[in-house]
C-alpha positions in Angstrom: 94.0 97.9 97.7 90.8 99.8 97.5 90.6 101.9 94.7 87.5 104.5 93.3 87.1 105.4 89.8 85.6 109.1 89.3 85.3 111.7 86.4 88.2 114.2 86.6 87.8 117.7 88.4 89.0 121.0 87.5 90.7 120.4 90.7 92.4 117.5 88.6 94.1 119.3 86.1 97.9 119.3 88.1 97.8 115.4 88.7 97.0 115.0 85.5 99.4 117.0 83.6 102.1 114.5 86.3 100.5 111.6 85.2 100.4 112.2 81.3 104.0 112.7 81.9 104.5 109.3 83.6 102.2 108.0 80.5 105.0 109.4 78.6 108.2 108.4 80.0 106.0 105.0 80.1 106.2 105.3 76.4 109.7 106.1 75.9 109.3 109.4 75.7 112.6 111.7 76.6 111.1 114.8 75.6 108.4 116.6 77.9 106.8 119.5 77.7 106.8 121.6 80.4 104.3 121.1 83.4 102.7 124.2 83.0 102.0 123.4 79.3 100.4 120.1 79.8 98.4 122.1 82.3 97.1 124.4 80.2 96.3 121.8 77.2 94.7 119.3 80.2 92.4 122.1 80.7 91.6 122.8 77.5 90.7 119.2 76.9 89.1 118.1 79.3 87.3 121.5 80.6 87.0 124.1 77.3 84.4 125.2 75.8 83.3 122.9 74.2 86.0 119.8 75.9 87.8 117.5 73.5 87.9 114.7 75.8 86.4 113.0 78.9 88.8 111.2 81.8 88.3 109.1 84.6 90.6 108.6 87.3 91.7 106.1 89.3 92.0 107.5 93.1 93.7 105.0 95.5 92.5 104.8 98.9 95.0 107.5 100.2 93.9 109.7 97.5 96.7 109.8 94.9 95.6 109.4 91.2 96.8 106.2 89.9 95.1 105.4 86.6 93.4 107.4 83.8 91.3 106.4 81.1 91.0 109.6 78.3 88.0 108.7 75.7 85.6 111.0 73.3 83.1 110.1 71.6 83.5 109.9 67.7 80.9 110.5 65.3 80.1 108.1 63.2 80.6 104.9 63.9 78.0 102.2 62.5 75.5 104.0 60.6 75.1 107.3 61.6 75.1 106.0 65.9 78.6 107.0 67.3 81.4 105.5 69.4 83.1 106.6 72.8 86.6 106.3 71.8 89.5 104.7 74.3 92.3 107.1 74.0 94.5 106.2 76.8 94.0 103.6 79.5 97.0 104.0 81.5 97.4 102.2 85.3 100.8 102.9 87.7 102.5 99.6 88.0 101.9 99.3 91.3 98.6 98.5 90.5 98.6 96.5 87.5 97.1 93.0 87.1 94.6 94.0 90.0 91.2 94.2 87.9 91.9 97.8 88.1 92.5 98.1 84.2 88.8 95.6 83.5 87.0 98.4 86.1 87.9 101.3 84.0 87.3 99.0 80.4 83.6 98.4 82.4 83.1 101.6 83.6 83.5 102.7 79.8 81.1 100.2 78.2 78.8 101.5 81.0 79.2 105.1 79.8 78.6 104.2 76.3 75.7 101.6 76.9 74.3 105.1 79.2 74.5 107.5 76.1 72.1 107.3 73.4 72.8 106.4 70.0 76.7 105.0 71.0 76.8 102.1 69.8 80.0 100.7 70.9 83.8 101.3 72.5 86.6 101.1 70.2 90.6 101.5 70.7 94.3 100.7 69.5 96.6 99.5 70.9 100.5 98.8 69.2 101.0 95.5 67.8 104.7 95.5 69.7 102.8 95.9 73.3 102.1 92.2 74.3 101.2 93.2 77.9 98.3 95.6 76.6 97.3 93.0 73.7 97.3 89.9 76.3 95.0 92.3 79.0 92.3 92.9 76.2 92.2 89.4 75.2 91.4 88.1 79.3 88.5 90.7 78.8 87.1 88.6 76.1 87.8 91.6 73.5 89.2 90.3 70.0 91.5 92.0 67.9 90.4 93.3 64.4 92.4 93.4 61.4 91.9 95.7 58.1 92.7 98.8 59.6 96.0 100.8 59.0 96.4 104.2 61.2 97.5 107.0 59.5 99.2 109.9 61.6 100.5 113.5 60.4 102.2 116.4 62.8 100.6 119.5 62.5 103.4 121.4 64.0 101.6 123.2 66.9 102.0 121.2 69.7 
């Protein structure tokens, strides 16, 4: 299947506000928030002023969205250079195991090489999620250890 990668669109926002919640359910995930919520906080991310986040999509050759990779860029990484961040890299089963997920993890490194002063792409993924862990290792990528992740509601969702 032919597939194009592309920055999202304003026009984007409803596809993907479904797709986050496919993410979720993906995740286990029972509670959802309401379409036109994820709407509203998809276009405050991606399209405020200024955005929080960058995405690229994954259109399939009939024009449905079928993969998303959310990144930012994080400031600062080694030195005072920063890093474009891998939030999310997320492809519909259908697709998996495809070189559809090592398109978007090159697309990034080419976004990052492009920007000056980014000196690298960093993410996490769960130690429990073999399938993610064994696609980042056929890239080549190694796993660090040292870190622990920290994480505290705010209670505003």
């Amino acid at each position: 299947m032919t597939v194009t990668i592309r920055h999202a669109e304003k026009g984007d926002i409803r596809t993907v506000a479904e797709l986050i919640e496919e993410i979720e359910r993906f995740y286990g995930s029972t509670e959802i928030q309401h379409l036109e919520e994820r709407q509203l906080q998809v276009e405050e991310a991606l399209f405020g002023s200024p955005p929080l986040a960058s995405a690229l999509l994954v259109e399939d050759e009939t024009g449905d969205i079928v993969g998303l990779a959310a990144y930012s860029f994080l400031w600062p990484a080694a030195g005072s250079s920063h890093s474009l961040f891998l939030k999310e890299l997320y492809v519909r089963s259908t697709l998996r195991r495809q070189g559809v997920g090592a398109r978007l993890m090159n697309e990034l490194r080419s976004i990052a090489a492009a920007r000056p002063g980014c000196s690298r792409v960093e993410w996490m993924t769960d130690r429990d999620n073999p399938n993610a862990r064994n696609f980042y290792r056929s890239l080549g990528f190694a796993e660090f250890d040292g870190k622990v992740v920290y994480r505290v509601d705010t209670g505003s969702a």
